[in-house]
N, C-alpha and C positions, 0 to 999 in steps of 0.2 A: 653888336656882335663883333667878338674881333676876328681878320681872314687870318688866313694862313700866314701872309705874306706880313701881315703887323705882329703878329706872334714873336713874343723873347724867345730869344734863341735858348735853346736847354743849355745849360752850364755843361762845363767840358769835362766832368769829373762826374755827370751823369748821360752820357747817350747810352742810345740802343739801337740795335740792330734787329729785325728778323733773320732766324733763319729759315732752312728749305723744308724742316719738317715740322714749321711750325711757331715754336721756342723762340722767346725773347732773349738776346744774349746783351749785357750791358759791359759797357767800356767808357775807362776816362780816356782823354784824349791831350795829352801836354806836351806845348816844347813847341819846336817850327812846324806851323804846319806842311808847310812847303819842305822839311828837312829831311835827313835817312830815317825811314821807317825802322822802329825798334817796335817788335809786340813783347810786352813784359807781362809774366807771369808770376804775382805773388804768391806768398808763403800761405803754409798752413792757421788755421786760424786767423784767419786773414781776409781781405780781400782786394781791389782793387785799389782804394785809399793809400794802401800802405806802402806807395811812391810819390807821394805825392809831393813830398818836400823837394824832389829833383827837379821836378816843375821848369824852373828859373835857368837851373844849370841847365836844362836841355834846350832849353831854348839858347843858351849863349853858344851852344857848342854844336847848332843846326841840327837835333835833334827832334826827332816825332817822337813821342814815346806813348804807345798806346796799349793800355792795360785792360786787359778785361778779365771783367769774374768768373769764375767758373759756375757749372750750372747749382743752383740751388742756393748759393752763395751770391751776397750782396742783392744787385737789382737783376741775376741770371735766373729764368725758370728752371727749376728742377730738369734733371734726368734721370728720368727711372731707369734706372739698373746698369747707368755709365762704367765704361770701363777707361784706362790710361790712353789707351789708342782710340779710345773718340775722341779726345781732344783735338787730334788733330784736325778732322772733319770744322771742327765749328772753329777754330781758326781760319784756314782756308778760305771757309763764308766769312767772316769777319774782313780777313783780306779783300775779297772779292767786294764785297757793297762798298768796302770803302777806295775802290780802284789803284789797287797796290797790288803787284804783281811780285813784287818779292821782298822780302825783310829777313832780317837780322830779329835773333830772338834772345832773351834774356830770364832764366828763371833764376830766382834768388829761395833760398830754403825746401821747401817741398814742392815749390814749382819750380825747380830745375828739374823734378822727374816730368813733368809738362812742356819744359824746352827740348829734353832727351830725347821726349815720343815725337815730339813736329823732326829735329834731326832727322830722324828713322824714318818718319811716312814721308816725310814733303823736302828731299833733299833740291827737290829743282827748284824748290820755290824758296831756300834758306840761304839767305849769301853767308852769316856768321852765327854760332851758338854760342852763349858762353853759360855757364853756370855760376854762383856764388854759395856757399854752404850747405848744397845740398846732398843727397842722401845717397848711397849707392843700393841694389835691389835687398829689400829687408823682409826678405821672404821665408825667410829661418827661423829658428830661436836664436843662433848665433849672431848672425846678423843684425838682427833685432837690436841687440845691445850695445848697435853703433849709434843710437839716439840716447842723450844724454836729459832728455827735457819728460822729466818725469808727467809732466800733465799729457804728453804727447802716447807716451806704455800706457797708460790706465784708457786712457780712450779710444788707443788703438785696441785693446783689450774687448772693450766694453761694446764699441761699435760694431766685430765682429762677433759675440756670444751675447752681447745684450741689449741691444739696440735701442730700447725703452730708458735702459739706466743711461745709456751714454746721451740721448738724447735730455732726459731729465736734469744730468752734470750740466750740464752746457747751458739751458737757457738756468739753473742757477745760477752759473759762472755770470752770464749777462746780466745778473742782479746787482751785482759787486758793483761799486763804485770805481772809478777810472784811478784813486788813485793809490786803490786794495791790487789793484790788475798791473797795475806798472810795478810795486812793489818786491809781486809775486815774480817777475820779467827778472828784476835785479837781482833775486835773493839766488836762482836758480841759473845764472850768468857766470861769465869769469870777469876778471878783471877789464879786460878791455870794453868788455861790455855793458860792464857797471858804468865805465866812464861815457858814452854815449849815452846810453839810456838816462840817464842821470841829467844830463843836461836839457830833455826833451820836458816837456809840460805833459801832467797827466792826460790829457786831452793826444796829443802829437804822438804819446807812445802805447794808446790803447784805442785809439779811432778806428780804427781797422779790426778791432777784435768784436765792439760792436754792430760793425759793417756786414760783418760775414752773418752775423747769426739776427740781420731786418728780418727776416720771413721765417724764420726756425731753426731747429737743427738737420734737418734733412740731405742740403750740400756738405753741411761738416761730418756727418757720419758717412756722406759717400767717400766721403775726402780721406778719414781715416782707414777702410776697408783696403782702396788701392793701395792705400801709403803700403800698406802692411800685404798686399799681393803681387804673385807672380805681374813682372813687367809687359808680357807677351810678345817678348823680342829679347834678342840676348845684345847688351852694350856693345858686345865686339859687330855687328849689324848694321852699326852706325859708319856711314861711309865718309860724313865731310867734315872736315877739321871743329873742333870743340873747345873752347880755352873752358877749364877749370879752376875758378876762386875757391881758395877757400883760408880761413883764417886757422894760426898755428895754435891758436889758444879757443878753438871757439868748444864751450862745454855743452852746447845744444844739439847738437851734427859732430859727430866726431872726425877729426883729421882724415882717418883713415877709409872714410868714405871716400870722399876725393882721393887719395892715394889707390883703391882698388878700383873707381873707375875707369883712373889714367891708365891703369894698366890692361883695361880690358876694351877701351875704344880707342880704334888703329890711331886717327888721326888725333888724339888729345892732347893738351899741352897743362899741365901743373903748375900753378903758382900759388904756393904757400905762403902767405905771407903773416910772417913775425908779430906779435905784440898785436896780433889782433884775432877776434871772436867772428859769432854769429851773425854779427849786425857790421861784417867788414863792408856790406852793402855801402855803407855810411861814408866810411872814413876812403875809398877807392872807387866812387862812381866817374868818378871825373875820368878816371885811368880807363876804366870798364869800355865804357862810352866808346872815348876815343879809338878803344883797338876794335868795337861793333862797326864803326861807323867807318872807319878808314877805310879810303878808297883805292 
């Protein structure tokens, strides 16, 4: 029998946490561990995986970077009937087990609207927000049509009128082969984002999509309802400073999201930057980083 004490240690791109009501929440865990705590929160479609390349850089540049899935998604138990402002909650526990009293947060794509709500509940506990191509509140028809990523309109569609269809799309979508799914990434891209993606292995730019959907679709269709619902907080709410990424060309999140949220949270700061897309994630961590971590 093996103890405890001789037990492999879980690999750090799978731990888990309990939380207080029960729920298993999972997080990878990369970079210094001894360094500034960043909790990063991935994109849509998505799950915790889909940072993992930074890995190395966080580690050069004294960073903790600890990502965790949200519920339903990847190794997170479901949450029945989640709304945007739980999130905060099961961060906080996450913080808490792992004895971190305060961090800097990081949402890149649709979890920047995940970084926005920690902003708003847990300002004592946030030293830095920053966001990267995310979305501003798409709770219109007007609105709506600041997402450029047509798989992202049909299932936001489907999730909230048809839950069976949009669940049924999706574990299809998981049929596809890795290198039909990176394909569909380029075809539906700009420029700068063809040049990234492109360079990635089918494997390094759809790992993450089969990540999200281990246990079903049930975290992704809770994932597209909020996308697509009222925030329950209004961005001008948010009291502590924000930087805002976001790319000049990215065709998946449109500019002008970032451009309406700078204008509607007090403390935000806009950086648009030129010749790049969706995936400026890529091409400006190293920058990102530094302005989270700076002391």
């Amino acid at each position: 029998m093996t103890s405890r004490t001789d037990a492999p240690a879980r690999p750090r791109s799978t731990q888990r946490v309990r939380l207080p009501d029960g729920r298993t929440l999972g997080y990878a865990d990369w970079g210094d561990p001894n360094g500034t705590p960043v909790i990063y929160f991935h994109g849509g479609l998505s799950a915790r995986v889909d940072i993992a390349w930074a890995a190395p850089l966080c580690a050069e540049r004294g960073v903790r970077l600890i990502a965790p899935d949200r519920p339903g998604i990847g190794i997170s138990q479901v949450q029945p009937g989640r709304t945007l402002l739980d999130w905060p909650r099961d961060v906080a526990a996450l913080a808490d087990a792992l004895g971190i009293e305060r961090f800097a947060v990081l949402g890149w794509s649709l979890g920047a609207m995940y970084a926005l709500a920690c902003a708003y509940i847990l300002p004592e506990r946030i030293t830095r927000t920053a966001t990267v191509g995310g979305p501003a509140p798409l709770d219109t028809a007007a609105a709506g049509k600041q997402v450029g990523f047509i798989t992202d309109t049909i299932l936001g569609a489907l999730s909230n009128n048809a839950p069976p269809l949009a669940g049924a799309l999706l574990m299809a979508m998981k049929l596809l082969p890795p290198a039909i799914v990176k394909w569909s990434q380029v075809q539906q891209s700009s420029a700068p984002d063809r040049a990234v993606v492109s360079r990635l292995t089918p494997h390094q730019a759809t790992a993450f999509f089969y990540e999200a959907l281990r246990h079903g679709p049930a975290g992704e269709i809770q994932e597209y309802r909020i996308m697509y619902a009222p925030w329950g907080y209004q961005p001008e709410q948010i009291a502590g400073e924000v930087q805002l990424w976001h790319g000049a060309e990215d065709a998946l999140c449109l500019p002008i999201n970032a451009q309406q949220l700078a204008a509607r949270i007090p403390h935000a700061t806009l950086t648009l930057v030129p010749n790049a897309g969706h995936y400026l994630l890529h091409t400006h961590v190293a920058e990102i980083l530094d302005a989270l971590s700076a002391r």
